[in-house]
N, C-alpha and C positions, 0 to 999 in steps of 0.2 A: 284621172281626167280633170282636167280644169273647171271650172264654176263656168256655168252659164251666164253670158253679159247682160243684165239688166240695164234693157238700152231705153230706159225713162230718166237715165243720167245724163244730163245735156252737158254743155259745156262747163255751167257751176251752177246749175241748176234742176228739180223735175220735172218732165213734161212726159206725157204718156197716152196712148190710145186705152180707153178703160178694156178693162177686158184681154187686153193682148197685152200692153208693154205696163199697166197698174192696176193694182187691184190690191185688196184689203190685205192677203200675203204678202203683196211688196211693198204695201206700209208700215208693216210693223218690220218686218228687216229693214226698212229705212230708220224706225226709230229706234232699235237695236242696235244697229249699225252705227248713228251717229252719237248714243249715250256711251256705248263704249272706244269709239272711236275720238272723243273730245275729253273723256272722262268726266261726262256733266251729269251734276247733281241735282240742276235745277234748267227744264225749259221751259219756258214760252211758248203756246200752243193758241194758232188761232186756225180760220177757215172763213172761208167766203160761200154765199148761197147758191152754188151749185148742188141740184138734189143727190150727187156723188158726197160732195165734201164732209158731211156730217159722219158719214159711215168710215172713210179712210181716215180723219180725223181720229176719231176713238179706237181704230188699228192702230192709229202711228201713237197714240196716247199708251196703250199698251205693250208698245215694242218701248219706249223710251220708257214706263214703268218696268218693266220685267230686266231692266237694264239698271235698274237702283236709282233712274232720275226723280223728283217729281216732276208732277209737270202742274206750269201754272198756266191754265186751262181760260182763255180770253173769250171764251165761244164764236159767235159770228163777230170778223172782226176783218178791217182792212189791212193790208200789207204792213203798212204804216204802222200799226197801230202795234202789229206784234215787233217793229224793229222799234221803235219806241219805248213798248211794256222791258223787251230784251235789257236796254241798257238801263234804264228807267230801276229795275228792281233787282240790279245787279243779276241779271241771269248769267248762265254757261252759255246758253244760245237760244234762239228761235225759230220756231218753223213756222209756214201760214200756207196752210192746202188751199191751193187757188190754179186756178188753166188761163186766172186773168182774161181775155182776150180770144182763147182758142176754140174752136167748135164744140159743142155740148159733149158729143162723146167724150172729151180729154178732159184731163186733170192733170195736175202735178203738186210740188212743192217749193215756197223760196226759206233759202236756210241763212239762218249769219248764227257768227259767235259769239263770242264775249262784246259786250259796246256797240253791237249790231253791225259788227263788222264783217261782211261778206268773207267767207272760206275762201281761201287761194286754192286756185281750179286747180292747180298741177299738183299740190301735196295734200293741204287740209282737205277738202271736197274728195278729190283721187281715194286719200284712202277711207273715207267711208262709204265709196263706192266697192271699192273691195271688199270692206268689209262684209258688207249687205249681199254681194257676191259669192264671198265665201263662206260665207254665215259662223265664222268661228268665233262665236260668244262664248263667256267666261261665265260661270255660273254667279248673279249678281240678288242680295237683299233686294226685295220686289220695293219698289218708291210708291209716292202717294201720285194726289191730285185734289189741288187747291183752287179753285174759281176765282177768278181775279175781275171782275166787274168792275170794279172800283178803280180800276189803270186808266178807264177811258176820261172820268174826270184831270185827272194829272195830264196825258195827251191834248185835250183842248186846253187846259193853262196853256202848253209849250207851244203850241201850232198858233194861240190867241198872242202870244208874246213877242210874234215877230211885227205887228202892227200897233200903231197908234191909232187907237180910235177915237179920240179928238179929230183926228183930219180925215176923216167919212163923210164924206156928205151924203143927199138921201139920193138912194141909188133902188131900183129896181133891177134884181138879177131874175133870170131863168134859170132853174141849173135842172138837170136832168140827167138821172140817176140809172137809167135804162136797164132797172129792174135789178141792179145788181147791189152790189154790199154798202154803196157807200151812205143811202136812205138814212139809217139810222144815229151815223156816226155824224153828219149835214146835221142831224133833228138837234144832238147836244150842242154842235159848234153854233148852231143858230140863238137853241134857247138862252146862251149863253153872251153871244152878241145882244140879244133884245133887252137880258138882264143887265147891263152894260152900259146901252142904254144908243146902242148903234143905230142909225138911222138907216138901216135897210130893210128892203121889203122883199119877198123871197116868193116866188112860183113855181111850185113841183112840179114835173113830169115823170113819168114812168117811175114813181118814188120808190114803192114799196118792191123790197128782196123778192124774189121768185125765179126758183130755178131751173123754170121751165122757159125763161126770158121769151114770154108772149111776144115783146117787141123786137127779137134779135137778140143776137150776141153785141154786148154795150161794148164797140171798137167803134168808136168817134175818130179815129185817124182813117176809118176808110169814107173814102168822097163818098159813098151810094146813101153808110147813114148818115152824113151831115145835113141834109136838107129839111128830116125831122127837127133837130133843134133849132136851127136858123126859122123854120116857119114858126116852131114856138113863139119863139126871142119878137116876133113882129107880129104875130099875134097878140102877145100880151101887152105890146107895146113896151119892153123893158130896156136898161142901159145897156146891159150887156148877158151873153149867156155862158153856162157852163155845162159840161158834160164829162162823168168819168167814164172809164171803162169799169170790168167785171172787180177787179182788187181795189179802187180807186188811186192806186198810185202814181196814174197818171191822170190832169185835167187838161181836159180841151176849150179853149174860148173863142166867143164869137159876140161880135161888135154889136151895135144896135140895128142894124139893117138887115140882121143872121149872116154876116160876114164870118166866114172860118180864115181864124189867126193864126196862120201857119206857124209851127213851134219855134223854130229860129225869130220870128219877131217878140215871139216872150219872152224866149231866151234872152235877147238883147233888152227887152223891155225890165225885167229882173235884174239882167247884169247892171245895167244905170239905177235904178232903185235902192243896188246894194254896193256899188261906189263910191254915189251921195251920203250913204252911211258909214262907209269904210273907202278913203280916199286911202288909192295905190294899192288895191287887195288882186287877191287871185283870182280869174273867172277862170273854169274848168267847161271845155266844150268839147261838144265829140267831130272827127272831121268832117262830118258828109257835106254840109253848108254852114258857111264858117265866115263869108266879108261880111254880112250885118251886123254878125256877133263883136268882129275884132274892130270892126268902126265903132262900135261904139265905145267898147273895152278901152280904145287908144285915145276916144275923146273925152273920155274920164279919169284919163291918168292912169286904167287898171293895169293888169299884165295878164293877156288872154293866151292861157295852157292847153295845149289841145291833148285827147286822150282816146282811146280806144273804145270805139260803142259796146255798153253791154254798163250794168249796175256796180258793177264787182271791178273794171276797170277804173269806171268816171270818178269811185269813192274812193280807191289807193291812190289816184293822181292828184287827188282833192285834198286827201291826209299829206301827201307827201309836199305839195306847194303850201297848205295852210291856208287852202283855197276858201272864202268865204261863202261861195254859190259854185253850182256845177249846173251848166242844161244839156240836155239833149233834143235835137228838133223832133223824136217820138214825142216828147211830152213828159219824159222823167227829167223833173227837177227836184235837183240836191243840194243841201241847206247844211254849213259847218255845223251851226248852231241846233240842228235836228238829229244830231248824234251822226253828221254828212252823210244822210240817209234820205232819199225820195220822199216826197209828199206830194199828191192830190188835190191837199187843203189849204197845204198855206201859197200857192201861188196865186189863187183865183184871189184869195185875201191881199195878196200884194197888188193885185194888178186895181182890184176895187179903194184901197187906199190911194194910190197914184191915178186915179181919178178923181176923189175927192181932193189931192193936192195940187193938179192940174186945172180944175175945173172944164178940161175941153171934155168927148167925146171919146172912144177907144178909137175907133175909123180916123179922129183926126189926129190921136199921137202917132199912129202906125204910118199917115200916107205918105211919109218924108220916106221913112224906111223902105215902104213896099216900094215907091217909087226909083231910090237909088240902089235898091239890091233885089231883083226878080231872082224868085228863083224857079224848079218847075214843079216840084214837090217833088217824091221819090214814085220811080216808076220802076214794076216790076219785070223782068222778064224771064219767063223759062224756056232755059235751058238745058242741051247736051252735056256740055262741057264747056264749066266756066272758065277754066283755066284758060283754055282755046279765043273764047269769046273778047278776056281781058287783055291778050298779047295783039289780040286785031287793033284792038283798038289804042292799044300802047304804040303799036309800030304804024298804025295811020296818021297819026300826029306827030314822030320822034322828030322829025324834018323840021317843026314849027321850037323845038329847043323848050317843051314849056316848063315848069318848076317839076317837080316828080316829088311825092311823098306818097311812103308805102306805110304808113302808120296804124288805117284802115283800111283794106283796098287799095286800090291803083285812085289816087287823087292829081290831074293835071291844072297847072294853073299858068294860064294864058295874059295876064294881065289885065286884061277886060272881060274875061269868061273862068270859068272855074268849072270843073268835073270830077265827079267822087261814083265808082263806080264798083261793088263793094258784094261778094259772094254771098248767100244766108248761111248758115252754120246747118241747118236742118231741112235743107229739101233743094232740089235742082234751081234757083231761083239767083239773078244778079239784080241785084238796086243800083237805079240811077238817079243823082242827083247833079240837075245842071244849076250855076247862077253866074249872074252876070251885073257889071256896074252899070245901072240904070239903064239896058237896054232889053227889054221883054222880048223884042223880036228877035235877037241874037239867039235868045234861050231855046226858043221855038226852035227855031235853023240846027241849034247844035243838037239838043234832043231829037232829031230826026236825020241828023248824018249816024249818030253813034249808035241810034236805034238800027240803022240797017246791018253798023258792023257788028254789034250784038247777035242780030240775027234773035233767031228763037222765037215765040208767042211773046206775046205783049199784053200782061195780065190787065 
């Protein structure tokens, strides 16, 4: 009889319902699984403040020990910080037990290799998904476990080294932590700015870890919690605000008015910040919403690559071009120079330095953009059958001849409007992204023709 599928294997990643698709048994087959599977003698071991993560954490610490790894054990630690420590201390690989983003019951794991380089979903990841499946382990010398405290100093050097702080001026941030990992990792990066001698001044909210997230699950990409940190941001009277989610490896920003900065304008905000430093580089962007991005990319001389959503794609297209910066409009931006691995930390740092070089306002670098490229944000809907839903909508337009890219999803481009309309990998759900050159009402019009041939709820 064949092995039972451990369906907490996502695409190149784990994500699980605790209790039914993870639990403390299928974490130490995961770490079993991938010490034997990589042949690593040494991982990287972090976890985020989910009241799950401590307990799977020391399962997966003991499947990757009983497998002859050590393991160099980060304790509570952001995404970042374990693909970091990975290349940072020459590891084999690293794991970081995190659900990020997903409902309290779930948890899962993100895994890379050597250099913090993401497993290839179809062989590396694949087969230690098998393996952990079929559980045929080799009998292995039991490995240690070394505390590595000490990485998170080294990590603020390299996150503090993408900014000149010289050109800071005094800025008042919100940032808001919404009870998740990123509190303490903020507390170094800060005392470290003040040691420095940075002229910023800084306002917590929801600081402190807890894994019961009194205030919500910390997804700052959904509109319902945005208005929490936006009211902060203007209560305190601050420049600008920030907000992670549960791993921090994503940051969200919002202006001085608590204006939420949809990702494509950081995106491009980033892309020109890192032109101006590298004239004719690579920007790496995923397709959903793409003319802000490529206007700028072309009015900087850059060469804007477009690449497949997901962590594990944006960072092979990024090695492969010798891409200097990589965004996604989720909010994962990726840095050559950060082993071309996501961070949380150094964008918000970029965007506060290009204020102080600017001298304007965040509201008034963005309103050229927001005004010539609307877009409508990404709208969910569920469905029957997505496959069904994407041909309506391909054969309702095929008359009008528009551009066709299948790269992500069905993407049409019209000239003046653009559509990116894109299946989820884990649940009956299609995203739409509409935009348009300088016309907001068009956006409106079109999200409401393609919403009907959608069909479905409308999350």
């Amino acid at each position: 009889m064949p092995p039972a599928t451990l369906s907490c294997f996502k695409t190149y990643d784990i994500r699980g319902k605790l209790g039914e698709e993870l639990n403390e048994a299928t974490a130490w087959r995961v770490g079993r699984a991938f010490a034997q599977a990589r042949a690593a003698r040494r991982v990287v071991l972090g976890r985020d403040c989910r009241a799950s993560s401590a307990t799977l954490a020391a399962a997966l610490a003991e499947g990757l020990r009983d497998a002859g790894a050590e393991v160099l054990d980060l304790g509570l630690a952001g995404t970042e910080e374990v693909y970091f420590a990975t290349a940072h201390l020459g590891a084999d690989g690293g794991i970081e037990v995190t659900a990020s983003h997903n409902p309290i019951d779930y948890n899962g794991m993100k895994i890379v290799g050597t250099g913090a380089r993401p497993l290839d979903p179809a062989t590396e990841f694949a087969a230690v998904k098998d393996l952990a499946e079929s559980q045929a382990f080799v009998p292995a010398a039991r490995g240690g476990l070394t505390p590595c405290p000490e990485v998170r100093a080294a990590y603020v050097e390299r996150v503090l080294s993408f900014i000149d702080i010289a050109a800071l001026r005094p800025l008042h941030i919100l940032v808001n932590a919404g009870n998740g990992t990123a509190g303490p990792t903020f507390d170094a990066i800060a005392a470290e700015l003040a040691a420095r001698g940075a002229p910023l001044r800084f306002t917590r909210l929801h600081h402190s870890p807890d894994g019961s997230f009194p205030n919500g699950i910390p997804n700052p990409l959904l509109t319902e919690n945005q208005p929490v940190t936006a009211a902060a941001v203007r209560a305190a009277g601050a420049d600008m605000g920030v907000a992670w989610d549960g791993d921090f490896d994503r940051c969200f920003v919002f202006d001085a008015a608590g204006g939420f900065v949809a990702g494509e304008y950081v995106v491009g905000l980033l892309a020109e910040v890192f032109l101006r430093k590298s004239p004719g580089a690579s920007i790496v962007h995923d397709p959903r919403v793409v003319l802000n991005t490529r206007a700028v990319v072309a009015a900087h001389g850059g060469r804007a690559v477009a690449a497949r959503t997901g962590h594990a794609f944006l960072k092979q297209a990024m090695r492969a071009q010798d891409a200097v910066y990589g965004g996604e409009m989720s909010a994962h931006h990726y840095f050559r120079d950060f082993h071309y691995c996501d961070s949380g930390m150094i964008p918000w740092l970029l965007v506060a330095e290009l204020l102080g070089r600017s001298g304007l306002p965040l509201a008034d670098l963005l309103a050229a953009r927001r005004r010539d490229f609307p877009s409508s944000g990404e709208i969910n809907f569920r469905v029957e059958d997505a496959v069904a839903a994407i041909a309506r909508v391909q054969a309702a337009f095929a008359s009008q001849q528009p551009q066709r890219d299948d790269l992500d999803g069905l993407s049409l481009y019209f000239g003046t409007w653009r559509a990116n309309i894109r299946a989820s990998n884990t649940e009956p759900v299609l995203r739409l992204n509409v935009e348009s050159r300088g016309d907001a009402a068009l956006v409106a019009r079109k999200v409401a023709e393609i919403a009907v041939l959608i069909g479905g709820t409308r999350l």
